[in-house]
N, C-alpha and C positions, 0 to 999 in steps of 0.2 A: 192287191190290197187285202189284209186279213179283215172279216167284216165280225163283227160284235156285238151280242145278242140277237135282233129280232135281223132277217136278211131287210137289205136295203133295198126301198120304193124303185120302182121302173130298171133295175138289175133284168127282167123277165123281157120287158119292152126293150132293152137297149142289146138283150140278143135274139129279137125278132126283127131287129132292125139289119143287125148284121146278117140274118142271113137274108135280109130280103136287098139289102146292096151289096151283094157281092157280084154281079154283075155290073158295078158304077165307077165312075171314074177312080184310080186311087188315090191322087190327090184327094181328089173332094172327100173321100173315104176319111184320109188322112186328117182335117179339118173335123170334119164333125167328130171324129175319135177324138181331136184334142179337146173340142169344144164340153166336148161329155167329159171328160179326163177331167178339166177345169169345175166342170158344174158338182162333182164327183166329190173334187176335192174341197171346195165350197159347202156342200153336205157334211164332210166328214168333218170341216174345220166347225161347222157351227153344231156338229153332235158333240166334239170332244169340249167346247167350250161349255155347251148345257151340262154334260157327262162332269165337269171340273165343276161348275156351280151347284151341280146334285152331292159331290163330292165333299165340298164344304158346306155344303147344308148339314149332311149327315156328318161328321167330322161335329160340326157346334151342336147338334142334336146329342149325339154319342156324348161330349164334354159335359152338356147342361145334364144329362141325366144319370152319367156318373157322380157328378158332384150333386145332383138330386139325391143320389142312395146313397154318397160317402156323409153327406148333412144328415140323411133320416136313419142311418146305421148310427153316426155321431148321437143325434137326440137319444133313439133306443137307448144305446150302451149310459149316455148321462142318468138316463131315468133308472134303467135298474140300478145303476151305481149308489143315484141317491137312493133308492130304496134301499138296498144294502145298509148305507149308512146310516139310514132314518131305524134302521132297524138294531144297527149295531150301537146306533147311541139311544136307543131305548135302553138296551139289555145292558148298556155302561151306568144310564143314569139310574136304573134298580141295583146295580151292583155297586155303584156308588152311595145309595142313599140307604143302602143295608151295610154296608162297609161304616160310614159315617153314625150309623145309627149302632153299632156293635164299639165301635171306635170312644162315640162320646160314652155309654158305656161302661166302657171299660176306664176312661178319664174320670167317669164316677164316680167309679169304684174306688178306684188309686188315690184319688182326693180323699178321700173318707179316712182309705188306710192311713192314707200321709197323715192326716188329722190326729190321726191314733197313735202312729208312731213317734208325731211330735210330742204330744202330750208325756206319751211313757220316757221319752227321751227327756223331758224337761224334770221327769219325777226321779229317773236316774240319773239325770246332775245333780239334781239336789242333794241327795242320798250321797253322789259321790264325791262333794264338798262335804260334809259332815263327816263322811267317812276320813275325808283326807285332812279337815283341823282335828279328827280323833288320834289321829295316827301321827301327826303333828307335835298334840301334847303330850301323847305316849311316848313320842321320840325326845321332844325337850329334858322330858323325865329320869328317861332311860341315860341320857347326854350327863344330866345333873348325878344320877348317881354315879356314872361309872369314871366322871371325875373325881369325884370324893372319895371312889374307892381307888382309884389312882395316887390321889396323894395321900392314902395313907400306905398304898404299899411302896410309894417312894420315902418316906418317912422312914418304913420298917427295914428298907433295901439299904438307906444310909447307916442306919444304926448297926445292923450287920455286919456290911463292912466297913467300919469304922472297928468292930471288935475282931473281925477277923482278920482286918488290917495288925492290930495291935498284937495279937494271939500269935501272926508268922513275923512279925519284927522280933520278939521275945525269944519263937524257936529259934532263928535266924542264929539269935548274940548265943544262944544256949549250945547251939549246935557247933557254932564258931569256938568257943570256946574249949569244946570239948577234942575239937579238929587241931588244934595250938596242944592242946596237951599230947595228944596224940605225935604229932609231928617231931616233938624235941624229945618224945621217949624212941620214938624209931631213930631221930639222929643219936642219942645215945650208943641205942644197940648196932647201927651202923661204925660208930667209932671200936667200937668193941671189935667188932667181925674183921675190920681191915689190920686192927693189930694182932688179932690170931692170928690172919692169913698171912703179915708180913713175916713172922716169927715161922711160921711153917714155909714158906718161900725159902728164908735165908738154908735152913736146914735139906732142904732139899736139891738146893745150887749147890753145897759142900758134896754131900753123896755125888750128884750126878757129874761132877767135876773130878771125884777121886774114879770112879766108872769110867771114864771117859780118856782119860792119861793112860791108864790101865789097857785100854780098847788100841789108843794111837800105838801105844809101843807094839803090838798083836802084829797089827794090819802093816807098820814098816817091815816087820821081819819078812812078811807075806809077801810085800809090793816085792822088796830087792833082790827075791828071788824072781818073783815073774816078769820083773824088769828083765834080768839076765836073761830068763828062756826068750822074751821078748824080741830082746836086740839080736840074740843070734836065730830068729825066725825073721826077723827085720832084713837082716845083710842076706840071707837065706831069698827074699822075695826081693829083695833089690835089686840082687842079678838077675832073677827071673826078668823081673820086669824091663829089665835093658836091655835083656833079649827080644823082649815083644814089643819093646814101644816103638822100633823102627815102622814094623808092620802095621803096629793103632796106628802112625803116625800118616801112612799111606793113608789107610783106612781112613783117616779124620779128613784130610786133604780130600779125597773123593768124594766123602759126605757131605763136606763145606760145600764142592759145588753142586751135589746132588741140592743140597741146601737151599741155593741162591736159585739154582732152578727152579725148586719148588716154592718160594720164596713169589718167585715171578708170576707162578703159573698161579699162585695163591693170590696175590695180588690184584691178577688180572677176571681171577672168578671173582674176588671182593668183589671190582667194581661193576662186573656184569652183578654182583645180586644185587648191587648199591641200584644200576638201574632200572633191574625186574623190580626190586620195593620198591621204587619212584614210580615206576608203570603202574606198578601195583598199585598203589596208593591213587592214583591217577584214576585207574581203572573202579577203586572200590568210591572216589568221590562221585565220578561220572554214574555209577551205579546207584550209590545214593540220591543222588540229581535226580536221574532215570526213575526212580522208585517213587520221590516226591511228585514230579510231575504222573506218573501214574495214575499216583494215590489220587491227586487233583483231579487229572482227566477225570478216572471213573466216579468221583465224587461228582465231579460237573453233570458227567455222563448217567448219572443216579440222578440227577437232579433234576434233568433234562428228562429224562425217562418219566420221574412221575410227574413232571410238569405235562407231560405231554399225555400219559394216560389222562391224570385230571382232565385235560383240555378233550381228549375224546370223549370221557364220560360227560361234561358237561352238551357235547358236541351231540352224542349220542342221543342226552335228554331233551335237547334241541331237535333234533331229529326226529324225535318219539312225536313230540308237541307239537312241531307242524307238521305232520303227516297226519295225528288225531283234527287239528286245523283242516286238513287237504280233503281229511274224510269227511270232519262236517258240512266246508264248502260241498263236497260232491253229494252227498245227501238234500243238503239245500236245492242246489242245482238239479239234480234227478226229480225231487217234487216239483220243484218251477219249474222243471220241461215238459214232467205229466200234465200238468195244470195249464201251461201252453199249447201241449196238444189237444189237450180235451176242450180248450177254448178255440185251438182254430178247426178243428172238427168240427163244435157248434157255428163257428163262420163260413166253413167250406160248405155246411149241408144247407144255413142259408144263404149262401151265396149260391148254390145251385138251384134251390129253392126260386132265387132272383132271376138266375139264369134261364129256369123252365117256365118262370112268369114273362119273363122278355120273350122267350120263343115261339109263346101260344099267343101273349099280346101283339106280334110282328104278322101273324096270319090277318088282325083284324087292320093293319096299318093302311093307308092308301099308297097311290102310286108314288108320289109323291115324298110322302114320310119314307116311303120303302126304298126308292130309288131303283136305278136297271139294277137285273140282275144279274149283271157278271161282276158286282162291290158285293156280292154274297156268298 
């Protein structure tokens, strides 16, 4: 059995015993070792039951005098708090009653202005009612005469044209009349000119009609000779030509189906170009197609682009803002963790403080408050 703190009573006698029976029965031996085994463990059952009742002594001791220092660190910290505060709403309520007293003040002041300002304000309406029924009957005035000067220049605007009306009727007839005169002296001289020119007409059909008989008889003498050389140049290539036309006639016969050949072969290019155009054609609409949707895409694709720039620049200056946010927070934060440490530094030194007071106050403790010392 492991023994626990001080050694246990009669351990010294229970092996003086043993050595003074060892010469003794071992039964009997055997008995009184149970007997002491028994009485042993009797001891040990009524140490550990005192040892668990010291245990919870000191357990509710320990409790009561934590909550002793967590209550009188509470009070502490309440007391300077309200000092703080008693302190801080001093220095509010002077900063208030000089605030208030700058405030009314200036409410003083501004009353007075405003007083002022009404005033001039009421002396400049006045002023600019008179101004404005001056300027009123200056305008009625100005109204009245430049009607009267109106209707007299429509007065003088009629009379005008009523004479100048009268003045271009009169050239009108004047003018007309002289245009009448005019007209039947040209038709005159127009009857004039066409009977000179008929009488010179007749006169020069005679001439060119005696010229002309004159010319025909020339030109038969001329023709019926070259008729003759003609005809015997004509019978001359007639035979020629009866000699060759057998062979043009080959000739023609081979060409004809050179002809129909090329004919076919022409034909059949036609309609391939007929369907290269339709391909083509095909090909130049699909291409237009192709170009519009393009044009679209990259329009869209422009569109999209500065949508999207926008959207990062916006994204950007979101980005800017809460990271300036993230910095303030971490500023914040950095001084309220200074301020936490520096406050649990003044708790840790009197909390050790506490701790060197409990340590030296534990020498004066009794047995009792102290308890064994293997709970230390």
């Amino acid at each position: 059995m492991p023994t626990f703190g001080k050694p246990v009573k009669g351990s010294a006698a229970v092996k003086d015993a043993d050595k003074k029976n060892k010469g003794k029965d071992p039964l009997q031996m055997e008995l009184e070792a149970l007997r002491e085994a028994e009485l042993r463990k009797k001891r040990e059952n009524l140490l550990k039951t005192r040892l668990r009742e010291l245990q919870s002594e000191e357990t509710k001791m320990s409790q009561w005098s934590s909550r002793e220092i967590q209550m009188r660190w509470v009070e502490l910290l309440r007391n300077e708090k309200l000092e703080e505060l008693r302190s801080e709403i001093e220095i509010l309520a002077q900063t208030h009653d000089k605030t208030l007293d700058r405030k009314n003040a200036v409410i003083e002041m501004l009353s007075t202005d405003l007083d002022e300002e009404e005033e001039q304000y009421r002396l400049a309406l006045r002023t600019h009612l008179q101004n404005v029924d001056a300027l009123i009957e200056l305008q009625n005035q100005r109204t009245a005469s430049l009607e009267e000067e109106f209707e007299r220049d429509l007065k003088e605007l009629r009379h005008e044209f009523k004479s100048e009306r009268q003045y271009i009727c009169d050239k009108h007839a004047h003018e007309k009349e002289d245009f009448m005169l005019i007209m039947a002296a040209m038709k005159v001289e127009a009857e004039e000119m066409e009977s000179e020119m008929q009488t010179e007409f007749s006169q020069q059909k005679d001439e060119t009609r005696d010229k002309n008989s004159e010319e025909y008889n020339v030109l038969k003498q001329t023709l019926e000779t070259e008729i003759m050389e003609l005809q015997h140049t004509i019978s001359h290539e007639h035979d020629k030509y009866m000699t060759t036309a057998e062979e043009k006639m080959k000739q023609y016969q081979d060409f004809t189906k050179k002809d129909a050949e090329t004919a076919e072969r022409i034909s059949s290019q036609m309609r391939k170009i007929q369907r290269l155009q339709e391909s083509i054609a095909n090909w130049k609409a699909n291409l237009a197609n192709t170009i519009k949707e393009c044009e679209e895409r990259n329009k869209a694709m422009k569109e999209e682009k500065e949508g999207t720039a926008k959207h990062f620049k916006e994204l950007r200056l979101q980005m800017q803002k809460w990271r300036k946010g993230q910095e303030e927070k971490l500023n914040e934060l950095v001084c309220m963790a200074r301020e936490t440490k520096k406050s649990l530094e003044e708790r840790a030194k009197r909390a050790e403080r506490m701790l060197r007071l409990r340590e030296q106050s534990r020498a004066l403790e009794t047995e009792r408050e102290g308890g064994p010392s293997f709970l230390h």
